[in-house]
N, C-alpha and C positions, 0 to 999 in steps of 0.2 A: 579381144577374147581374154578371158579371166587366165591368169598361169596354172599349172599345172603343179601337184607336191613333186617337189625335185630335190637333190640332196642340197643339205646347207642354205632353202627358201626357210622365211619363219611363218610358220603355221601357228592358224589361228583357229580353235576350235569353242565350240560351245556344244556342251555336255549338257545329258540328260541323263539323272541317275535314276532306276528303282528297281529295286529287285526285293523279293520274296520268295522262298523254297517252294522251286519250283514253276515261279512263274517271276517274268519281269516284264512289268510296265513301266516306262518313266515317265517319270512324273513332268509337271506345270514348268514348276524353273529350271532353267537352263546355267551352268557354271561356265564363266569361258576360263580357257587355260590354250595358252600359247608355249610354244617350243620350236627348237631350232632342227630341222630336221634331217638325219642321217651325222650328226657329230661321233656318235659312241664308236670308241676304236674295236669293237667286236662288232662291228655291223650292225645290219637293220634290226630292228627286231621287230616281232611278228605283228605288234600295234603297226610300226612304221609300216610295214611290209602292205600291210591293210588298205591305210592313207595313200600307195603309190599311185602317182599320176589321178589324184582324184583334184578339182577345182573349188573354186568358191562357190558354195550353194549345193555340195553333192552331200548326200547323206549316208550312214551306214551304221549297222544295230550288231555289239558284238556281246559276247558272255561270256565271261570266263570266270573258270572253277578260282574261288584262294589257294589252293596249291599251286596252279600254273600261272598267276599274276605277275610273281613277279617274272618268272621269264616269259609273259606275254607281250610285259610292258617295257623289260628291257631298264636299261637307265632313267626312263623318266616316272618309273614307279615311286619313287618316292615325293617325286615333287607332286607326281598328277594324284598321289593319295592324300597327301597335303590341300592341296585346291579342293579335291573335294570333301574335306573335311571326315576323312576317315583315318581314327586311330587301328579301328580294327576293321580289316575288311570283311564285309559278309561271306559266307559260304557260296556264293555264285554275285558276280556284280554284273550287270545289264547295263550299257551303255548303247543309250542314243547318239550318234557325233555327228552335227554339221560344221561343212569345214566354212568357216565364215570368214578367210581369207587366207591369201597365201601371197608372202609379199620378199623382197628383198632384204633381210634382216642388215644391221647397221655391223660393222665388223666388230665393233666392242662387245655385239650379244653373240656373235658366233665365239670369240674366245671366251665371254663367261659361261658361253653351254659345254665346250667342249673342256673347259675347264671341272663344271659340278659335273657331265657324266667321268670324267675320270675321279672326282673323289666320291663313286657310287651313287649317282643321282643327287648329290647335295645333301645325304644325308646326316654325314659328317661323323656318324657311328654315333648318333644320338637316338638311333630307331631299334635300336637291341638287335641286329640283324649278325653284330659279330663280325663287322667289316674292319 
């Protein structure tokens, strides 16, 4: 049986981006973006919260407004904006996610996660965010 998202497994997701005001389709390609899950010392956050206990092959379509991204996405907002190639995030982003595994991470990537979300997601105050 495939494992289950549990705190500190490394999750492996493959994204589908698209959105337009007011409606979101995603689109053909797919981005994967991996992370360690449950490191941020303020808890889950409501992305994480989403992914709990979901396996490899489960899917799930979420939306949210650019006001509440970042604290939808919690610490991994900068990275996960990174991977998908957004400077500026749209006014609503549509994500497709399947989770395309979830595995044992090695302890060197649990101290590098837990290492960028304490200095804000990695983003090092190079995002204008005023961190």
């Amino acid at each position: 049986m495939n494992a289950a998202i549990q705190l500190l497994k490394k999750v492996t997701l493959s994204l589908k981006v698209g959105c337009e005001p007011g409606k979101c389709s995603p689109v053909d390609s797919s981005v994967p973006f991996a992370f360690i899950y449950g490191v941020a010392s303020d808890g889950l956050s409501p992305f994480e919260s989403a992914l709990s206990d979901k396996h490899a092959g489960d899917t799930l379509i979420v939306s949210v407004k650019q006001a509440d991204a970042y604290q939808f996405f919690g610490h991994i907002f900068h990275t996960l904006s990174k991977a998908l190639g957004m400077k500026i995030m749209p006014e609503t982003i549509c994500l497709e996610i399947e989770v395309a595994a979830v595995t044992d991470p090695d302890d060197r990537e649990v101290v590098q996660s837990v290492a960028s979300a304490l200095k804000h997601g990695g983003c090092g105050g190079s995002c204008g965010c005023g961190c």
